[in-house]
N, CA, C and O atoms as CSV, one atom per row, in Angstrom:
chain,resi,resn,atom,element,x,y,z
A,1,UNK,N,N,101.514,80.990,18.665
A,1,UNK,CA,C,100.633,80.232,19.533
A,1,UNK,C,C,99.264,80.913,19.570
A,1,UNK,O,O,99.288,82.009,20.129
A,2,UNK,N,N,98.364,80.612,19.216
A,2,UNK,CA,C,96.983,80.568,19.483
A,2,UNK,C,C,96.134,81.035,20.928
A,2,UNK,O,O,95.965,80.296,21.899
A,3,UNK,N,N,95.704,82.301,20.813
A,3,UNK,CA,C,95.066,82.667,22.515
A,3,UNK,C,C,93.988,81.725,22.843
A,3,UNK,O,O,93.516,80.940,22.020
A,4,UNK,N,N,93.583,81.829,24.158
A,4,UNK,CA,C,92.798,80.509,24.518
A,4,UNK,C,C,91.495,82.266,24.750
A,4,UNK,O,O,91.762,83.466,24.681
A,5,UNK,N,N,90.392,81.647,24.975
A,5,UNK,CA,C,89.069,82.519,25.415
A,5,UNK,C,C,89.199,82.614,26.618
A,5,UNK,O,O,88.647,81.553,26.908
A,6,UNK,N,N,89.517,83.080,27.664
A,6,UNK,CA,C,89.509,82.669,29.182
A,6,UNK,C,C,88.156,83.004,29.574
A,6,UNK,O,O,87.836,84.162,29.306
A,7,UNK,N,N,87.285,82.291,30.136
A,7,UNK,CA,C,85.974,83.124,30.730
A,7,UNK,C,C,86.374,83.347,32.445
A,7,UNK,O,O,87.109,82.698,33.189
A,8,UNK,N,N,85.483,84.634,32.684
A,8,UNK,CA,C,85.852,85.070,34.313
A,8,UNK,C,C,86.762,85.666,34.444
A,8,UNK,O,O,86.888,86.167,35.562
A,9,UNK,N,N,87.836,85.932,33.448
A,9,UNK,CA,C,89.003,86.814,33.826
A,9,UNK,C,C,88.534,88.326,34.344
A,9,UNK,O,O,87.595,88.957,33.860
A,10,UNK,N,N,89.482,88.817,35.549
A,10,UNK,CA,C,88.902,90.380,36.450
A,10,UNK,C,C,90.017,91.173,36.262
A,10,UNK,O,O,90.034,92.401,36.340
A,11,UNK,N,N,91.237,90.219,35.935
A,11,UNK,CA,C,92.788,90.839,36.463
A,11,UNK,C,C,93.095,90.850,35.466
A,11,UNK,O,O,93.090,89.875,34.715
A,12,UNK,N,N,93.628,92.549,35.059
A,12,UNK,CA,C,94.223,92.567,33.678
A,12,UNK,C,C,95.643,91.923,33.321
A,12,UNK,O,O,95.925,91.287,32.305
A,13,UNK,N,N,96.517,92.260,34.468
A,13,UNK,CA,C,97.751,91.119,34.503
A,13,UNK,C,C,97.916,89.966,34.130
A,13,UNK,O,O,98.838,89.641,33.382
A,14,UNK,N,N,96.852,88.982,34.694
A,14,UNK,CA,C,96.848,87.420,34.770
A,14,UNK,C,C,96.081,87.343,33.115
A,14,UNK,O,O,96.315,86.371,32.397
A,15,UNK,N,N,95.336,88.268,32.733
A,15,UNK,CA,C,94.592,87.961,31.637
A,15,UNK,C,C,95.868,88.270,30.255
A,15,UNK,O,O,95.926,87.764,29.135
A,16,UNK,N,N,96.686,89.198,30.858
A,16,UNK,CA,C,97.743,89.579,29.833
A,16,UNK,C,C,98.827,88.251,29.799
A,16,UNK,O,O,98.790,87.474,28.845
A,17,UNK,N,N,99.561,88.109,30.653
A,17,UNK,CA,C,100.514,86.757,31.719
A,17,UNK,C,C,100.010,85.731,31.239
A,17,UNK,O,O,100.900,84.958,30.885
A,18,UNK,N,N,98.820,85.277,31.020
A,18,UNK,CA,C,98.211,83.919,30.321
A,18,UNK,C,C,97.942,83.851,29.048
A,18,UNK,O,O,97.539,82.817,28.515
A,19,UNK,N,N,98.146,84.990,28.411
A,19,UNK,CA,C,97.800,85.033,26.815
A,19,UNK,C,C,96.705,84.448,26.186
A,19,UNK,O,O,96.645,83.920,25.075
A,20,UNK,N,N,95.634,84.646,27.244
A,20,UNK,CA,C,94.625,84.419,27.157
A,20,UNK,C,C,93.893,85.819,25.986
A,20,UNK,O,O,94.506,86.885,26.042
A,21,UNK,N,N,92.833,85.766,25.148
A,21,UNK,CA,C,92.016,86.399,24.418
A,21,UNK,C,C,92.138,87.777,24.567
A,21,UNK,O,O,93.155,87.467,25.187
A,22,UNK,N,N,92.107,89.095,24.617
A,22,UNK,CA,C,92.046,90.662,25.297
A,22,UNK,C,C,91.505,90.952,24.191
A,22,UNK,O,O,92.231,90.724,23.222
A,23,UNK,N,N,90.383,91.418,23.940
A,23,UNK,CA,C,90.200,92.635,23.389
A,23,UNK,C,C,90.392,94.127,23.754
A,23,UNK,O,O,89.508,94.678,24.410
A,24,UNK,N,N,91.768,94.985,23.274
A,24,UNK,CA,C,92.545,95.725,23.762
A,24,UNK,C,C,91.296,97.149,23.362
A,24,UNK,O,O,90.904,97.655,22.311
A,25,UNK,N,N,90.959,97.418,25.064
A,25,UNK,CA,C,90.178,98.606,25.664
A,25,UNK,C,C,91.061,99.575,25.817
A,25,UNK,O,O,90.486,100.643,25.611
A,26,UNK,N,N,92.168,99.728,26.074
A,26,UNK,CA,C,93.014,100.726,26.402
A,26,UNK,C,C,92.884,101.917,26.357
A,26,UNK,O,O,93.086,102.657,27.320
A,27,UNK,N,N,92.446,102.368,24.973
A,27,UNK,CA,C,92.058,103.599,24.444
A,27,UNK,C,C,90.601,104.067,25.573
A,27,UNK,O,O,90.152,105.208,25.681
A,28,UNK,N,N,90.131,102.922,26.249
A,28,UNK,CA,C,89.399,103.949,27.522
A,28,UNK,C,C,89.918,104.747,28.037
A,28,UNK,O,O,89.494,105.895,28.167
A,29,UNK,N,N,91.359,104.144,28.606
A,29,UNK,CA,C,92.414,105.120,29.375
A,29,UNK,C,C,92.858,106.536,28.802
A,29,UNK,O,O,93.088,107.388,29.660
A,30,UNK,N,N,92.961,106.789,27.896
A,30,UNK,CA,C,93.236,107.700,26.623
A,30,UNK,C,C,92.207,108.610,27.072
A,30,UNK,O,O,92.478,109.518,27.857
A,31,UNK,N,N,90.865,108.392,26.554
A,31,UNK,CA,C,89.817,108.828,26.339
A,31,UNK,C,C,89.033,109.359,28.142
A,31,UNK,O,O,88.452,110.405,28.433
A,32,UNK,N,N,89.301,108.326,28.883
A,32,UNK,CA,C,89.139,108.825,30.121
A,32,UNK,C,C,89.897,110.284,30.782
A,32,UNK,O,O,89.388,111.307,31.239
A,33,UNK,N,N,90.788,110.026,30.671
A,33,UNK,CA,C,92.278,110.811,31.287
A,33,UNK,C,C,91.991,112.175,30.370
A,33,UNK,O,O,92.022,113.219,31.023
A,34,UNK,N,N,91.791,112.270,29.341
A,34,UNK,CA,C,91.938,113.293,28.155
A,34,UNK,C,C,90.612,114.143,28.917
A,34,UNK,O,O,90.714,115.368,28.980
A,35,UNK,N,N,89.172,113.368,29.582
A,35,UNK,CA,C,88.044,114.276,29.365
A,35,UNK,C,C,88.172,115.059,30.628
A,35,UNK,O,O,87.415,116.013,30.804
A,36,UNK,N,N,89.096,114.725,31.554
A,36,UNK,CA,C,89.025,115.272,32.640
A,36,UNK,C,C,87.652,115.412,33.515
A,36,UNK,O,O,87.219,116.492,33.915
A,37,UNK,N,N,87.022,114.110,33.753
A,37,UNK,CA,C,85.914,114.381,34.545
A,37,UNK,C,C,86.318,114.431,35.900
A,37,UNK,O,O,87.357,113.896,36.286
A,38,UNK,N,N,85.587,115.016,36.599
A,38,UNK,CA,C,85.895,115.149,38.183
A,38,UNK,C,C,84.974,113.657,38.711
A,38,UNK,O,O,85.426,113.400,39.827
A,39,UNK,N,N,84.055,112.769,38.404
A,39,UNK,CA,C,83.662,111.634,38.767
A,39,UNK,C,C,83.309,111.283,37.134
A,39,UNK,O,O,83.075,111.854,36.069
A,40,UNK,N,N,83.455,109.820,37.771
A,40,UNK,CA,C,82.636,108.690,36.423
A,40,UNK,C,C,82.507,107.828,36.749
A,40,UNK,O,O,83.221,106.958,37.247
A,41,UNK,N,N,81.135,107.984,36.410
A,41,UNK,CA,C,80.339,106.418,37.086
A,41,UNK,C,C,80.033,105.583,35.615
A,41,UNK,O,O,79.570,106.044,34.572
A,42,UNK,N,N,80.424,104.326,35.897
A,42,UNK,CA,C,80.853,103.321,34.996
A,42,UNK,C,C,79.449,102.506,35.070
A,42,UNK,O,O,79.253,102.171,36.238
A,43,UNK,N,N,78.352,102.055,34.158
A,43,UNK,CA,C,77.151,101.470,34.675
A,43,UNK,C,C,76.978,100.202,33.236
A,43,UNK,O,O,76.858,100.561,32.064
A,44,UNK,N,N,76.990,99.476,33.460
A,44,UNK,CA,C,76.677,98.284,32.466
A,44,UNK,C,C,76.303,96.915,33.376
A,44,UNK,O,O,76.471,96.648,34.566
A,45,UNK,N,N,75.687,96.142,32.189
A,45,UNK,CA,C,75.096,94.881,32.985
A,45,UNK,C,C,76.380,94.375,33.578
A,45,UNK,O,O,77.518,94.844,33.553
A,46,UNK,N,N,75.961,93.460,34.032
A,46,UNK,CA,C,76.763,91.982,34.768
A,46,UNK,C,C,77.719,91.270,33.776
A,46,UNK,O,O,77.167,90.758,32.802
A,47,UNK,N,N,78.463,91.208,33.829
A,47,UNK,CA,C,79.567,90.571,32.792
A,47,UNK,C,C,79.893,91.047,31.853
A,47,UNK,O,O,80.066,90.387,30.828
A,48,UNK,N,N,80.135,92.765,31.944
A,48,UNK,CA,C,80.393,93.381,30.706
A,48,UNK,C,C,81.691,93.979,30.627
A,48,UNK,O,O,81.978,94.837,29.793
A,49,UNK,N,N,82.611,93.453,31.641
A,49,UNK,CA,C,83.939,93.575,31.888
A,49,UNK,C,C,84.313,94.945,32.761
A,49,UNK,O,O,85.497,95.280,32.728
A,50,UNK,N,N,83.618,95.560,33.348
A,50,UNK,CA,C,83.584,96.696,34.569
A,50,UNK,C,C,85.109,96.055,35.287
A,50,UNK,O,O,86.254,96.319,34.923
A,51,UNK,N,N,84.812,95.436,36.049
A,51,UNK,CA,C,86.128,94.710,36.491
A,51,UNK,C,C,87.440,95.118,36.204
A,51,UNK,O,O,88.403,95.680,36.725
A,52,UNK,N,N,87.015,94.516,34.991
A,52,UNK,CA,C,88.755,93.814,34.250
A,52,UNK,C,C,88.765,95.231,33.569
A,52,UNK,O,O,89.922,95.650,33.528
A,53,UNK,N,N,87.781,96.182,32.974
A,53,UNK,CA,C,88.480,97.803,32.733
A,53,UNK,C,C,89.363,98.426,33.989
A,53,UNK,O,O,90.575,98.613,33.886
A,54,UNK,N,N,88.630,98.716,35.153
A,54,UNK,CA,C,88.983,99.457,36.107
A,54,UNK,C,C,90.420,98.320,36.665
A,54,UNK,O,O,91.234,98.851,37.420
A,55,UNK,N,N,90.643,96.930,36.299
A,55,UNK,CA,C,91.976,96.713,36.721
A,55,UNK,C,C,93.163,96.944,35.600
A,55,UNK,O,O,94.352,97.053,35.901
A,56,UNK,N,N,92.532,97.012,33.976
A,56,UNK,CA,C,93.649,97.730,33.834
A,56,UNK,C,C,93.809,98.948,33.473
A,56,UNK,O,O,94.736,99.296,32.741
A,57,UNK,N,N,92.727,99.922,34.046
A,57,UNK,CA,C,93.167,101.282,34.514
A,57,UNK,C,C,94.084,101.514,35.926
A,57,UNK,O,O,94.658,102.579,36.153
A,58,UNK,N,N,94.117,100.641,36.605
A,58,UNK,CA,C,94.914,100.630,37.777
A,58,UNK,C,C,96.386,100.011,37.743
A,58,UNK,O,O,97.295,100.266,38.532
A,59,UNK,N,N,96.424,98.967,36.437
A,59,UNK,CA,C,97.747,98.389,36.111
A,59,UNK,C,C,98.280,99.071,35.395
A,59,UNK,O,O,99.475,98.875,35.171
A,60,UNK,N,N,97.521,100.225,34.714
A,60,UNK,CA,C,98.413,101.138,33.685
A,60,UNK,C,C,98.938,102.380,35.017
A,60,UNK,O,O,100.132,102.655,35.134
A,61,UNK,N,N,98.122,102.876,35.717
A,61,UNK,CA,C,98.609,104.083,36.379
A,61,UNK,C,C,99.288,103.919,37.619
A,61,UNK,O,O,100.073,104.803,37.962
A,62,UNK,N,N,99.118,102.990,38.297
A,62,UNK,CA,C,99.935,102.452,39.856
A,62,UNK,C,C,101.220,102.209,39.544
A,62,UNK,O,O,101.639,101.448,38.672
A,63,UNK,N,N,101.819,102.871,40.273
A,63,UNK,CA,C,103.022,102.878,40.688
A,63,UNK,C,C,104.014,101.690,41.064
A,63,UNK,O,O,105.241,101.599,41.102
A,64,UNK,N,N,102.657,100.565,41.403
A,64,UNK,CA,C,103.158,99.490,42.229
A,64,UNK,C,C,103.583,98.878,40.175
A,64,UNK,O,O,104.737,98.584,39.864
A,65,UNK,N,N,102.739,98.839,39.425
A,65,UNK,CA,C,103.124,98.415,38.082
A,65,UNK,C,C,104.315,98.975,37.443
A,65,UNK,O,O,104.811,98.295,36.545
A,66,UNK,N,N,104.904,100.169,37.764
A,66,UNK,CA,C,105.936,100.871,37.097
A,66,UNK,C,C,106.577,100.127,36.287
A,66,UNK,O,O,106.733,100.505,35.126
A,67,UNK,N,N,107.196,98.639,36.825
A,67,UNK,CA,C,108.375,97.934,36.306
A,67,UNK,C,C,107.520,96.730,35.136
A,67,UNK,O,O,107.982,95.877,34.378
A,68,UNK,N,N,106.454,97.057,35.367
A,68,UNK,CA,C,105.717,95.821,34.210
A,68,UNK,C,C,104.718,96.538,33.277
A,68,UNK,O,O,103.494,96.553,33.145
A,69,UNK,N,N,106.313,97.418,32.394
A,69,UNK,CA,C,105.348,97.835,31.079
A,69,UNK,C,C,105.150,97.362,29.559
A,69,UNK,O,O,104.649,97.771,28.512
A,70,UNK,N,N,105.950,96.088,30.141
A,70,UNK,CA,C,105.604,94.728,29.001
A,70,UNK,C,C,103.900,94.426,28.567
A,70,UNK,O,O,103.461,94.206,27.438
A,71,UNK,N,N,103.046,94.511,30.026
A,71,UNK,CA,C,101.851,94.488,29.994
A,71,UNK,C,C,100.964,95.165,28.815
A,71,UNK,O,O,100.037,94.686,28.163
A,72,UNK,N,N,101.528,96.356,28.773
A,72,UNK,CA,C,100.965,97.232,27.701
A,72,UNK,C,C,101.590,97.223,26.663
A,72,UNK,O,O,101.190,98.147,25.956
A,73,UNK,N,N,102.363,96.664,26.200
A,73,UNK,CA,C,103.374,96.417,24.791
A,73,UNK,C,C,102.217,96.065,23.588
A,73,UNK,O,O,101.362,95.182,23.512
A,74,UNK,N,N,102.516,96.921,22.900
A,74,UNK,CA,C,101.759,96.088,21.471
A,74,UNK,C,C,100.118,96.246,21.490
A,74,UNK,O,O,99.326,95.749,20.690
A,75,UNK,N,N,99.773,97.262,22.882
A,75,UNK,CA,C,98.284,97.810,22.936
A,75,UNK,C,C,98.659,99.256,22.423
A,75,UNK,O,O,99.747,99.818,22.303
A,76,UNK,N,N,97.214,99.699,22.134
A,76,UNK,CA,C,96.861,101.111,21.560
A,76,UNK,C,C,97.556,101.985,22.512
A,76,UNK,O,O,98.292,102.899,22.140
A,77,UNK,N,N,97.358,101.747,23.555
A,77,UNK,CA,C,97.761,102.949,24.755
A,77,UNK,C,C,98.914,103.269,24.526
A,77,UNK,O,O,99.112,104.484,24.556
A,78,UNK,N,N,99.888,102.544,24.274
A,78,UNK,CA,C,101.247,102.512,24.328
A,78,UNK,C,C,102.028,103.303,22.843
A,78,UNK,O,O,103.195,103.657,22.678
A,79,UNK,N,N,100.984,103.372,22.034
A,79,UNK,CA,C,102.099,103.925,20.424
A,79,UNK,C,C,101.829,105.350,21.083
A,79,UNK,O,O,102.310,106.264,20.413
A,80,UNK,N,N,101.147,105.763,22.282
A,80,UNK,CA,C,101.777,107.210,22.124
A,80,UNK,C,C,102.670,108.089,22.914
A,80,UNK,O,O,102.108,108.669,23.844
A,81,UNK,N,N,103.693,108.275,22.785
A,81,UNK,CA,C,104.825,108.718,24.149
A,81,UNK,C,C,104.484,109.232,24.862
A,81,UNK,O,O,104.982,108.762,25.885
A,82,UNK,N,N,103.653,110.293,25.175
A,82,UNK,CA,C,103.079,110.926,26.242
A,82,UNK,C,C,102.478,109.908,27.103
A,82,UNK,O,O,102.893,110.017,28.257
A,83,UNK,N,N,101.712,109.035,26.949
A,83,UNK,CA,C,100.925,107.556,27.469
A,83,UNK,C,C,102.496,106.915,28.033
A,83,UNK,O,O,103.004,107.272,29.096
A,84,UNK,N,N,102.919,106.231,27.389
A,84,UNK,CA,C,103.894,105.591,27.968
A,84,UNK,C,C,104.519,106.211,29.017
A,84,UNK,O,O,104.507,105.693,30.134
A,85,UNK,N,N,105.246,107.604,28.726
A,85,UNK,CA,C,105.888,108.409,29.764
A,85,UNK,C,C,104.937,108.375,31.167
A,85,UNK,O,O,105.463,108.598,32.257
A,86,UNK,N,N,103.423,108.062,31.040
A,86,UNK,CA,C,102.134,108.475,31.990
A,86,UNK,C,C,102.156,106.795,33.306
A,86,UNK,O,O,101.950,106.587,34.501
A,87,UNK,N,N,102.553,105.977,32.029
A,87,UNK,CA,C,102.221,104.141,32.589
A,87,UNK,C,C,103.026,104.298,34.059
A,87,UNK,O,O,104.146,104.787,34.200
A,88,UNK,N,N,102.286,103.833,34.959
A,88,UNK,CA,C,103.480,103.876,36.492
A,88,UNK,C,C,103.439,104.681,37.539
A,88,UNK,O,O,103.845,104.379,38.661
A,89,UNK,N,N,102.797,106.061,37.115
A,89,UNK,CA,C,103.172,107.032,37.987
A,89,UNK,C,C,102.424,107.708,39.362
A,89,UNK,O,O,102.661,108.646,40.123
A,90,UNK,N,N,101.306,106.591,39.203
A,90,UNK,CA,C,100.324,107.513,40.547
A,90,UNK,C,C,100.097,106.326,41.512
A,90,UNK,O,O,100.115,105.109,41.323
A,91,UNK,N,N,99.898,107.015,42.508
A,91,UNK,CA,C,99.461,105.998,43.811
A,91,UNK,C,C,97.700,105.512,43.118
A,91,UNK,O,O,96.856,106.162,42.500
A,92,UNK,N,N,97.729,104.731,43.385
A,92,UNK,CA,C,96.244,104.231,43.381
A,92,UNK,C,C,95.720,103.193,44.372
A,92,UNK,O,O,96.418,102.374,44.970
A,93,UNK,N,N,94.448,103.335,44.461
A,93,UNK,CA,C,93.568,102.749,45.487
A,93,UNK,C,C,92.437,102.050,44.685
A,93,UNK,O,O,91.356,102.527,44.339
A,94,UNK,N,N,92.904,100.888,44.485
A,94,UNK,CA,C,91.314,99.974,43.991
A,94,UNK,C,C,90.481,98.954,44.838
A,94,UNK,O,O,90.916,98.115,45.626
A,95,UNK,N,N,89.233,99.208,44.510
A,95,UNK,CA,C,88.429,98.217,45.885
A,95,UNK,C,C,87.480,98.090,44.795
A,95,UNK,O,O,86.735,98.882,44.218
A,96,UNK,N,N,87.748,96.778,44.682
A,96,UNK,CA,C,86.200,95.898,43.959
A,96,UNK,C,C,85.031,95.502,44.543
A,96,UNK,O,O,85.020,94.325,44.906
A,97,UNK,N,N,84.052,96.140,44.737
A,97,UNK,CA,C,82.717,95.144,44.900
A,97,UNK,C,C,82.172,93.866,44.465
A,97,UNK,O,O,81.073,93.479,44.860
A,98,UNK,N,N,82.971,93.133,43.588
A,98,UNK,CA,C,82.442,92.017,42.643
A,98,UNK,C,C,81.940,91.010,42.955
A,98,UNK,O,O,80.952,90.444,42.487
A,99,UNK,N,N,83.058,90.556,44.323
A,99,UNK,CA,C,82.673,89.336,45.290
A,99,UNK,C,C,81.712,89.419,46.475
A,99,UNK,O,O,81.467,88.502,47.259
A,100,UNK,N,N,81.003,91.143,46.494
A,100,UNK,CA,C,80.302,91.408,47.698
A,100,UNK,C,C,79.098,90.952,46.881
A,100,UNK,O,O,78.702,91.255,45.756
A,101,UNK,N,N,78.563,89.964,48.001
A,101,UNK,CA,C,76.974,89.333,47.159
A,101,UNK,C,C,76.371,89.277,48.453
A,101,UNK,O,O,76.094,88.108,48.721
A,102,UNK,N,N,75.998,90.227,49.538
A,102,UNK,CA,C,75.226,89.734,50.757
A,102,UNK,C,C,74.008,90.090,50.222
A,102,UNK,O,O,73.730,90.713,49.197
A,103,UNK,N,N,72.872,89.264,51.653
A,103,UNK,CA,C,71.682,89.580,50.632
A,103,UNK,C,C,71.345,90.399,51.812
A,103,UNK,O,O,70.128,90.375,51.998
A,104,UNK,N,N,72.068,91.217,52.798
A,104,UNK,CA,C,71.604,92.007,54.417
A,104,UNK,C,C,72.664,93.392,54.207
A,104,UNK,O,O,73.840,93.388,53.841
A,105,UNK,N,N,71.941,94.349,54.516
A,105,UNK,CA,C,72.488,95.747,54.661
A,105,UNK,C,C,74.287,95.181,55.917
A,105,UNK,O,O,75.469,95.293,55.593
A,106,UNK,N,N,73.784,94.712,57.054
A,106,UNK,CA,C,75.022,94.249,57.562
A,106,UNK,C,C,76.141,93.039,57.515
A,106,UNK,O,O,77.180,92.844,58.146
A,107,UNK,N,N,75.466,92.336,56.503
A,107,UNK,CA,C,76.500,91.476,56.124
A,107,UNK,C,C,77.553,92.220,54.877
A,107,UNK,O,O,78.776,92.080,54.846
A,108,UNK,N,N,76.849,92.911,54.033
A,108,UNK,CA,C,77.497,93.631,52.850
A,108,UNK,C,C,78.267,94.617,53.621
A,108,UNK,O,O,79.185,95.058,52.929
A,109,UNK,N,N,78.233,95.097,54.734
A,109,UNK,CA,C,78.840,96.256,55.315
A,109,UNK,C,C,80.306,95.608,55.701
A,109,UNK,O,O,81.426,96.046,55.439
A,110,UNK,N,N,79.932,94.456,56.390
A,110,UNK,CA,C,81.402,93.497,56.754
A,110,UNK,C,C,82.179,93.270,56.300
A,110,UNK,O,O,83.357,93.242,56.658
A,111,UNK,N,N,81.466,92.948,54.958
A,111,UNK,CA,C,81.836,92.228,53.606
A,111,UNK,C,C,83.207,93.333,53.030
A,111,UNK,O,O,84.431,93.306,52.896
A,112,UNK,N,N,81.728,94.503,52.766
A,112,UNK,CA,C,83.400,95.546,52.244
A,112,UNK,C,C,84.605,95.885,53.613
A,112,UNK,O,O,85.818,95.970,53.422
A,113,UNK,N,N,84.022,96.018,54.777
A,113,UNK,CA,C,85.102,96.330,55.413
A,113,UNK,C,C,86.096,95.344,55.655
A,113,UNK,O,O,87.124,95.662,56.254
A,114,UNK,N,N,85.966,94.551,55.383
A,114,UNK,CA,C,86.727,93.168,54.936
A,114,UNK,C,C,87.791,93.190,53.761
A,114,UNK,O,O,88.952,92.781,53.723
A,115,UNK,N,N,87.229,93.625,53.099
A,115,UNK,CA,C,87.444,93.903,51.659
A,115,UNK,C,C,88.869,95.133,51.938
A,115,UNK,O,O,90.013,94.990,51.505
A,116,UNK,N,N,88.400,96.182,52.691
A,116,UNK,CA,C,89.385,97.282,52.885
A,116,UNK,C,C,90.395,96.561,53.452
A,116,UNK,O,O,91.538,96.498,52.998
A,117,UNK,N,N,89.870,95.847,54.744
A,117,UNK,CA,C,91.229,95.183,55.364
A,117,UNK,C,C,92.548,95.310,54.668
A,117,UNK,O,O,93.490,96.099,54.596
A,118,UNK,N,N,92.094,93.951,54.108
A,118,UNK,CA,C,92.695,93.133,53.103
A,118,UNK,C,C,93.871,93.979,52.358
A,118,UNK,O,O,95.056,93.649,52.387
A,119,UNK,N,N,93.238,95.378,51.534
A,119,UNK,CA,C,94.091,96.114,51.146
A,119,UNK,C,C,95.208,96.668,51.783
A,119,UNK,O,O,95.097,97.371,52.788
A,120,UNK,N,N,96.614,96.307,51.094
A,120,UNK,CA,C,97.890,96.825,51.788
A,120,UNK,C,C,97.860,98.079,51.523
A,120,UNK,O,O,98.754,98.819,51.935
């Protein structure tokens, strides 16, 4: 079957789950994890997939994913056992800014604390 292009995809799951298009980034994860930075700030235009990296850096390492390592089947990340043994194992905390668009110092403030809510 033939992948479709999905435009707007954020969620690496739903983008994997729909067999929609991926160009498989994975090897960020690799390459991230390996340099051991103590911060990294991620900076590219608007629609350059920031998003949809940092969700599936969070679908590869969360814990809450452990049981869905189908996701990564048949990506780069995965031919190497140490990686695989890695997929699942940490608590993680992700908070997207993507949908925060206020154009006021206190509406954007709401906005994210809104945003935290939300998070279980």
């Amino acid at each position: 079957m033939a992948k479709t292009v999905g435009i707007g995809f954020q969620n690496f799951e739903e983008i994997i789950k729909e067999q929609a298009f991926y160009i498989d980034k994975t090897l960020f994860i690799k390459r991230w994890w390996e340099s051991k930075d103590r911060v990294t700030l991620i900076t590219r235009p608007r629609r350059f997939g920031k998003t949809l990296t940092l969700s599936m850096t969070e679908a590869f390492f969360s814990y809450e994913y452990r049981e869905k390592k189908d996701l990564f089947e048949g990506l780069h990340i995965y031919e190497d056992n140490q990686y695989r043994r890695l997929q699942g194992t940490y608590p993680v905390l992700f908070l997207s800014f993507a949908e925060v668009k206020e154009t006021t110092f206190l509406e954007t403030k709401k906005k994210i604390c809104q945003n935290i809510m939300i998070k279980k």
